[in-house]
C-alpha positions as MATLAB code, in Angstrom:
seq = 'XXXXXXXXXXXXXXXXXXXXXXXXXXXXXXXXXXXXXXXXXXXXXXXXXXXXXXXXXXXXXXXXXXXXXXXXXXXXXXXXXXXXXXXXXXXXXXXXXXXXXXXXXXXXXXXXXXXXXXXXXXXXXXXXXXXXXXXXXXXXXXXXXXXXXXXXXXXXXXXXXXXXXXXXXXXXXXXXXXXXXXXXXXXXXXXXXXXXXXXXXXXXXXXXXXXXXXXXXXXXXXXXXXXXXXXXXXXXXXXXXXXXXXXXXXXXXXXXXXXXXXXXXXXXXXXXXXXXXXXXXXXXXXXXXXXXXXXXXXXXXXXXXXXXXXXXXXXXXXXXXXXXXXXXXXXXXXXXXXXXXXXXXXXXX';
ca = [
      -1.573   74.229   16.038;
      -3.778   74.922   12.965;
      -7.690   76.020   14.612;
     -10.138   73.112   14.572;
      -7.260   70.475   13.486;
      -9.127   67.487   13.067;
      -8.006   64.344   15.026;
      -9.037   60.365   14.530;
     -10.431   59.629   17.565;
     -12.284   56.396   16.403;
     -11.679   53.105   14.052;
     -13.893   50.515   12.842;
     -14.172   48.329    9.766;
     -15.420   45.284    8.114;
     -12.693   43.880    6.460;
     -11.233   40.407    5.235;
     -10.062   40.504    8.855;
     -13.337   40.792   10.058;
     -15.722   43.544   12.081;
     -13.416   44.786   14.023;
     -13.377   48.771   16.716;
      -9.927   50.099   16.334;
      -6.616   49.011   15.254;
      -6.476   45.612   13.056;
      -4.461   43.066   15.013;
      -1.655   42.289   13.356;
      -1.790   38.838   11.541;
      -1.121   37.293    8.149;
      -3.816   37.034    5.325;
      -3.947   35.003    2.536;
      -6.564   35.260   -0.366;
      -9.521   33.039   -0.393;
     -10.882   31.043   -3.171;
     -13.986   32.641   -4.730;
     -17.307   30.401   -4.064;
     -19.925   33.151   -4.221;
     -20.094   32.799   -8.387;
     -18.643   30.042  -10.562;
     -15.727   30.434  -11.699;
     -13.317   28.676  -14.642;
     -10.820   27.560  -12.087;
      -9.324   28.691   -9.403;
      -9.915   32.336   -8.704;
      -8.786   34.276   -5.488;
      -9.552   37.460   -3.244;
      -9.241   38.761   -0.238;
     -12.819   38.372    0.755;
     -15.254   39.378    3.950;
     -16.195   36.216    5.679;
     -20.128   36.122    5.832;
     -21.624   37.584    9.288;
     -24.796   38.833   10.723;
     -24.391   42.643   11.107;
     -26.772   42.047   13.933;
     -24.475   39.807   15.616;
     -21.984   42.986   15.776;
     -24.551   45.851   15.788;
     -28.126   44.698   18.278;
     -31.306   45.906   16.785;
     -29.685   46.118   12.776;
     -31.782   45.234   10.114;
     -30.514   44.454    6.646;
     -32.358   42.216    5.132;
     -33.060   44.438    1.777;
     -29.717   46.191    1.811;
     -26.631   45.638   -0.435;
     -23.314   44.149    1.629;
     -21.971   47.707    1.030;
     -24.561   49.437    2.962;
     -24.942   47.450    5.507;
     -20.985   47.233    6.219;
     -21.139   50.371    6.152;
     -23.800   50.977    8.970;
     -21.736   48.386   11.160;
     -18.234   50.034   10.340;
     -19.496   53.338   11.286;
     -21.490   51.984   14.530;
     -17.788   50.517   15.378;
     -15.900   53.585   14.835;
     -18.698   55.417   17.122;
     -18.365   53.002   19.700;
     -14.276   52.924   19.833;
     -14.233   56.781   20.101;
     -16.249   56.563   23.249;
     -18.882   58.542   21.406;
     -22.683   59.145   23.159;
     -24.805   60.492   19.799;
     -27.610   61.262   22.467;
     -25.339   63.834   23.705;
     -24.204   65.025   20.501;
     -25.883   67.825   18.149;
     -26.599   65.870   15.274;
     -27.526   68.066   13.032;
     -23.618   68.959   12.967;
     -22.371   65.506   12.434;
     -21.179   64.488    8.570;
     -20.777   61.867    7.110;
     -18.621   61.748    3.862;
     -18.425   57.973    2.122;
     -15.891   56.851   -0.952;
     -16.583   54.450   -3.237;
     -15.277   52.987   -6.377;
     -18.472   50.733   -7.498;
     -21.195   51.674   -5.473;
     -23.919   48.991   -4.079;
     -22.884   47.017   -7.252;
     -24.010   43.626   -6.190;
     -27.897   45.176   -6.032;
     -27.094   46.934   -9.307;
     -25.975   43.825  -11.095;
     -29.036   41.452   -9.880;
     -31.284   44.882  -10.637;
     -30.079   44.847  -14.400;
     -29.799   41.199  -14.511;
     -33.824   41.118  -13.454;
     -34.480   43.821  -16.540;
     -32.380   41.326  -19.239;
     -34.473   38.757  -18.471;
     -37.953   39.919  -17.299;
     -37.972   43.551  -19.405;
     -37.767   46.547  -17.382;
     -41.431   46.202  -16.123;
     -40.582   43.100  -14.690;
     -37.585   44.247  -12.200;
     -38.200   44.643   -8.463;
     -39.317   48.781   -7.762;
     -37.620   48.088   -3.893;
     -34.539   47.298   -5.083;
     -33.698   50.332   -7.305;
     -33.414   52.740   -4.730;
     -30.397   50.614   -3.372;
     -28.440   50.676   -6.256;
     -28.203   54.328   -5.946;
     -23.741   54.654   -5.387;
     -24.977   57.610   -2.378;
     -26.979   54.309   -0.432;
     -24.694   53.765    2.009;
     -24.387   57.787    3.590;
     -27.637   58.020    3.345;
     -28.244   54.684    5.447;
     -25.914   55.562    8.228;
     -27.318   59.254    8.529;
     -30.330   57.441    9.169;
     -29.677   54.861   11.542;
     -27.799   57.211   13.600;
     -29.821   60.276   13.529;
     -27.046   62.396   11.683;
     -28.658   65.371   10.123;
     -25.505   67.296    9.055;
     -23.538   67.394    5.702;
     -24.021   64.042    3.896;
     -21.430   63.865    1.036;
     -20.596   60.958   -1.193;
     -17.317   60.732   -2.735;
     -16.136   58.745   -6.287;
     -12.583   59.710   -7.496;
     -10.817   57.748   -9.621;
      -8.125   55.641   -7.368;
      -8.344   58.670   -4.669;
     -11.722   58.077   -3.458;
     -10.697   57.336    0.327;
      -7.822   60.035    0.350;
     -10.690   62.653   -1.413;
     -13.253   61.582    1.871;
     -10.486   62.104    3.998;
      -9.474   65.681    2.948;
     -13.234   66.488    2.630;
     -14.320   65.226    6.302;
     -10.708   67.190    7.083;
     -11.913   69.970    5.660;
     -15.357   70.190    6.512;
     -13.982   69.992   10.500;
     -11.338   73.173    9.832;
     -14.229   74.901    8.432;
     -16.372   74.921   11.279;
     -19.026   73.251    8.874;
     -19.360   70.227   11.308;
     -18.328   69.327   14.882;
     -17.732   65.575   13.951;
     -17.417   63.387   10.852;
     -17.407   60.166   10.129;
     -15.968   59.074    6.888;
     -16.104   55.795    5.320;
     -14.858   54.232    2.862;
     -15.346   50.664    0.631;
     -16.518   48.610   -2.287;
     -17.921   45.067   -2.446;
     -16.664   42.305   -4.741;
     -18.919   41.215   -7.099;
     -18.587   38.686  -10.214;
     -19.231   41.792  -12.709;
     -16.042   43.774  -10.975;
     -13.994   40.429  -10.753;
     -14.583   39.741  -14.598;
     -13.673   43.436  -15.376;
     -10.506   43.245  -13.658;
      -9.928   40.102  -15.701;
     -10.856   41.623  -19.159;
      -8.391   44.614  -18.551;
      -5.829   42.289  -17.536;
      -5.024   44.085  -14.430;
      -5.014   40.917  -11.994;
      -1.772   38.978  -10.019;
      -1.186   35.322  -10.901;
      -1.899   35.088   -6.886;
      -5.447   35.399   -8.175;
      -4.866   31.693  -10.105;
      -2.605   29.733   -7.902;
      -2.951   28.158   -4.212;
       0.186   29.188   -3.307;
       1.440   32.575   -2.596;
       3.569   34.788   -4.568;
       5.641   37.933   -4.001;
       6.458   40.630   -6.406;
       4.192   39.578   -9.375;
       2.530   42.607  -11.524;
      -1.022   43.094  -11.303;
      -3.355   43.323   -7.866;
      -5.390   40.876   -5.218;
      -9.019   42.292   -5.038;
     -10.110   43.024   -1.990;
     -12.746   44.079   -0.406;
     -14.767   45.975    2.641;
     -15.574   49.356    4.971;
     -13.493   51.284    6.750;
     -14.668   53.986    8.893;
     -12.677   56.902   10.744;
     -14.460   59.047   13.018;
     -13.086   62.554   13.067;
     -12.999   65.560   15.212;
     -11.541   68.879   16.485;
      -7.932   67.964   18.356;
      -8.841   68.667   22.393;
     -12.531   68.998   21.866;
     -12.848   66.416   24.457;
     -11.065   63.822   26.358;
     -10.317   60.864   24.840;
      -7.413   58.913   22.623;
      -6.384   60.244   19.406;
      -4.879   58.105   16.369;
      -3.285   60.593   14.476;
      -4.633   64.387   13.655;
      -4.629   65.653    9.617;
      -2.849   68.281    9.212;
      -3.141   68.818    5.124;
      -3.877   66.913    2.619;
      -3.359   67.419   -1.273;
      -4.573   65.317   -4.190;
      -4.057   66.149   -8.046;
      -4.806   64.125  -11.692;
      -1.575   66.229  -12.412;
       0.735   68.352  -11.967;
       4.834   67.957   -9.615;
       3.833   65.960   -7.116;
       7.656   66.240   -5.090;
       7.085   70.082   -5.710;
       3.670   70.172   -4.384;
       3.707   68.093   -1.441;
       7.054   69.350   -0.498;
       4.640   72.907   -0.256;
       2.280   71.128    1.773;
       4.851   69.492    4.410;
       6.005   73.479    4.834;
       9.545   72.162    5.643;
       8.582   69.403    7.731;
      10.455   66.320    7.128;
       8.094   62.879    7.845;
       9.703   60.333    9.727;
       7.040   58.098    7.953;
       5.887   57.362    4.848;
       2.929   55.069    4.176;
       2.522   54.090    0.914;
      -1.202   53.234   -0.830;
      -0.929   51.236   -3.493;
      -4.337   51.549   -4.919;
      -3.843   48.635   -7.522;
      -0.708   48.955   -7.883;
       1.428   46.283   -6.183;
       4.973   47.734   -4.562;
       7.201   45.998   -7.245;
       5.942   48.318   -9.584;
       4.480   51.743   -7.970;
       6.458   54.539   -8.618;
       5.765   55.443   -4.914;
       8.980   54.311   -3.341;
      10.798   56.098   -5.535;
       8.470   59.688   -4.962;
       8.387   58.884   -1.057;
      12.101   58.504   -0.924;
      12.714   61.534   -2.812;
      10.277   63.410   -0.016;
      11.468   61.898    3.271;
      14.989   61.158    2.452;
      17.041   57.949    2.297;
      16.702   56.897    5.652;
      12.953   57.379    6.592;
      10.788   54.335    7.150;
       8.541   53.204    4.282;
       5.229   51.199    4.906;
       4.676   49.808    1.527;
       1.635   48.641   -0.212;
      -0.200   45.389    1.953;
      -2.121   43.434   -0.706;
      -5.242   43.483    1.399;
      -5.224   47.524    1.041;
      -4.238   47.483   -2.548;
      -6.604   45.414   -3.678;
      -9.392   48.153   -2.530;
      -7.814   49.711   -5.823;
     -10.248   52.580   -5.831;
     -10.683   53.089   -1.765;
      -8.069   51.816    0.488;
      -6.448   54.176    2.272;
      -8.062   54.212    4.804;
      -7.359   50.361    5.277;
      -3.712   51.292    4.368;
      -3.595   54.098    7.216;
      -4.980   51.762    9.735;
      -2.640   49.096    9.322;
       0.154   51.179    9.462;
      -1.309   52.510   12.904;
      -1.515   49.842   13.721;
       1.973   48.769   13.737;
       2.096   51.339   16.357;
       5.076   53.763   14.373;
       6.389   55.928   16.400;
       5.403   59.625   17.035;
       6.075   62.820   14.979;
       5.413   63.377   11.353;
       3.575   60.724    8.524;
       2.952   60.957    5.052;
       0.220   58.804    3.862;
       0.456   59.232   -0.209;
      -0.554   57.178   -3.333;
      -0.050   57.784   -7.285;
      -1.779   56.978   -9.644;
      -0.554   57.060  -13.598;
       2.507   59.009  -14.490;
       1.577   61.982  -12.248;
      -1.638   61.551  -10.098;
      -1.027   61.678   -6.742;
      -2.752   62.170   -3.414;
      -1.133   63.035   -0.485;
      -1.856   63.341    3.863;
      -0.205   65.011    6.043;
      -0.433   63.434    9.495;
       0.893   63.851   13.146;
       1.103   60.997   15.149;
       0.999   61.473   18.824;
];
């Protein structure tokens, strides 16, 4: 065993499935027509159902926040909660917290620029600002929760959650933190929804009632996850799966360099992020095959995950936990382009 292997001891998310501590029950999900803008016809997502945070979390106050900070503070308070964790007995001035976004507090942002078009820049709302800042949501869970150790905010293009993951990974190997959560999650807003649409990047699902399978283009999505994270045997308690490497690159062999990662381990399972990319046309299957070997089991892309194009894996690793896979060796990896890729190694207990 590697020293200070970190271990995910604790799940929680907000989600189009809901606010939820651990594993995701398993159920169907279909995208929901959009009624938060207007929209020229039908237009679909897989979309957070409107809920009072302090309904989930007593004593949380959100009023002034953006929907991505304050998921975030109830995702994280989740997580906390299903790893059995007591912060009052914790040194919090060694707990981290590492968030990934793609877009930031964007909704804030938009109605903070929208304010300036119309009333000059005098005329916008001084309160607001601070929110639109894309480092928000860390810096509003440090503070609920008292955390006082490295506070790290994470945008990678399509890799954001796998980049939080290896950092919070990392920072735990290190010795550079005894715990960390890490979080990661975007917020649909009309702005994102009509940029998707301009670059043409969108499934027909997006336009018709009924569903379809296969079809190019992505469902947005969106929400918080939240992992907590921490040594393997530090404590009693339940562990999801420890991290034992991890490996992302905007170039490069990706069978060449993951293969050097693995260290001649051979995973029994494969889960494949799709970060935008729907399964019918990721080269992942192909890369993942080529890894693993004909006959490993392949989780492929869930349109719920994918549609988190810039942040989803950790909403893809959860739902393949929980399918419950078996135990022994997992390889969580995404691509992105003709040779991006990011890469996990994980044990499963």
């Amino acid at each position: 065993m590697t020293a200070n292997l970190p271990a995910i001891t604790g799940i929680g998310s907000v989600t189009p499935y809901g606010p939820l501590a651990g594993l995701i029950p398993a159920c169907s999900l279909q995208p929901s027509a959009i009624t938060a803008w207007t929209t020229a016809g039908l237009r679909r997502a897989f979309l957070v159902e409107p809920f009072r945070p302090a309904s989930v979390v007593p004593g949380l106050k959100t009023r002034r926040l953006d929907r991505l900070s304050a998921w975030a503070l109830v995702a994280s308070s989740l997580a906390i909660q299903d790893a059995g964790i007591d912060l009052s007995k914790v040194d919090r001035s060694r707990v981290a917290v590492v968030f990934a976004t793609g877009f930031g507090c964007v909704e804030l942002t938009e109605s903070f620029y929208q304010s300036a078009a119309v009333n000059g820049w005098s005329g916008t709302d001084p309160i607001t600002f601070p929110e639109t800042l894309a480092n928000a949501p860390a810096a509003h869970v440090a503070l609920f929760h008292g955390l006082r150790g490295p506070n790290i905010m994470v945008d990678s293009k399509s890799f954001a959650g796998e980049c939080a993951l290896i950092q919070a990974a990392s920072l735990i190997r290190h010795g550079q933190a005894d715990l960390a959560i890490v979080l990661a999650g975007d917020t649909l807003a009309q702005a994102v929804y009509g940029w998707y649409e301009a670059a043409d990047l969108l499934s027909p699902a997006c336009y018709n009632s009924e569903p379809l399978t296969e079809a190019a283009g992505f469902v947005p999505s969106e929400g918080v996850a939240a992992l907590v994270l921490e040594p393997v045997g530090s404590r009693e308690g339940r562990s999801y799966a420890s991290l034992r490497s991890g490996r992302w690159a905007a170039g490069g062999q990706p069978f060449k360099t993951i293969r050097q990662m693995l260290g001649g381990s051979v995973p029994n399972l494969t889960i494949s992020a799709g970060n935008g990319a729907p399964c019918a046309t990721s080269p992942l299957t192909s890369l993942a095959r080529e890894i693993a070997g004909p006959d490993a089991p392949i989780v492929p892309p869930q349109a719920v995950a994918a549609g988190l194009a810039e942040t989803g894996a950790l909403l893809h690793l959860i739902l393949a936990l929980s399918s419950r896979p078996q135990s022994g060796q997992a390889l969580l990896l995404a691509t992105s382009g003709k040779s991006g890729f990011a890469a996990i190694h994980l044990e499963l207990p």
